[in-house]
C-alpha positions as CSV (number, residue, x, y, z in Angstrom):
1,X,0.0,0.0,0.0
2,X,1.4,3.3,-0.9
3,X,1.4,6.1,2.0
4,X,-1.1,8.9,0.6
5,X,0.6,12.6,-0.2
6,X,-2.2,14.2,0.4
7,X,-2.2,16.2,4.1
8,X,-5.4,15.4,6.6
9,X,-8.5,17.4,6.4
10,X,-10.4,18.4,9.1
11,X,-13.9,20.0,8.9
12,X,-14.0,24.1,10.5
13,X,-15.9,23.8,13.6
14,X,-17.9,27.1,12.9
15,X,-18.6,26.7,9.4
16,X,-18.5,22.9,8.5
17,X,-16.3,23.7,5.5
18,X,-12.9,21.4,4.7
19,X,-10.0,22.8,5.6
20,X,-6.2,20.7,4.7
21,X,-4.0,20.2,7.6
22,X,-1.6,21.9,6.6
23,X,1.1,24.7,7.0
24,X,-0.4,27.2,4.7
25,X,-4.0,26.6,6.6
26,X,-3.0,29.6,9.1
27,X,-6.4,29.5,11.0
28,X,-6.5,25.8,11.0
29,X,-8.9,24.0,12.1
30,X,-10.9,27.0,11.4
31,X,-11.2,27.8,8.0
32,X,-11.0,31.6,8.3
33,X,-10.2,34.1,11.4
34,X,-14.1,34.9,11.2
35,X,-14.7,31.8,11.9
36,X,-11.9,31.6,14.5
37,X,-13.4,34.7,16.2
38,X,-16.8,33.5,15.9
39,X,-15.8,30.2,17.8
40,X,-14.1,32.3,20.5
41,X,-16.9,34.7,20.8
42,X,-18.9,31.7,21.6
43,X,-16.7,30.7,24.9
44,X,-16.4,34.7,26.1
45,X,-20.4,34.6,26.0
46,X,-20.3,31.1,27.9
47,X,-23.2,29.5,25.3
48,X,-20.2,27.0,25.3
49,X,-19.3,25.2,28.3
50,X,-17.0,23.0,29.7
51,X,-19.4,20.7,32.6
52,X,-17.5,20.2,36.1
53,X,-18.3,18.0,38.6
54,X,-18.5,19.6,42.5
55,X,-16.1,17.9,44.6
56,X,-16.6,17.2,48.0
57,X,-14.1,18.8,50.1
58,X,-11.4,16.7,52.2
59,X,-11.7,16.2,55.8
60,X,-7.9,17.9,56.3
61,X,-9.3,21.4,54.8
62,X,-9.7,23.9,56.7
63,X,-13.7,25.0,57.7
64,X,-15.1,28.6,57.0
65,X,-15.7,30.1,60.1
């Protein structure tokens, strides 16, 4: 089997559009900086959110007063 020359491509997260893996794809893996902005707008709005679980806390800390 021959290895393939062409690089990976991934799929823009914003957009859905096909964007090479490679060193000329300067916003990879978004397609564009609008769409790079877009996504980060996104995260400074919090519609996307990374879940966290509450931990209880360990005997040996020390109590609010």
């Amino acid at each position: 089997m021959k290895p393939s020359n062409k690089p990976p491509v991934v799929t823009c997260p914003t957009c859905g559009a096909a964007v090479p893996w490679t060193v000329e794809s300067k916003w990879k893996p978004f397609c564009s900086e609008r769409c790079k902005m877009i996504d980060l707008g996104q995260w400074a709005t919090e519609k996307y959110r990374v879940p966290a679980e509450e931990q209880e806390p360990d005997d040996e800390s020390p109590q609010p007063q």
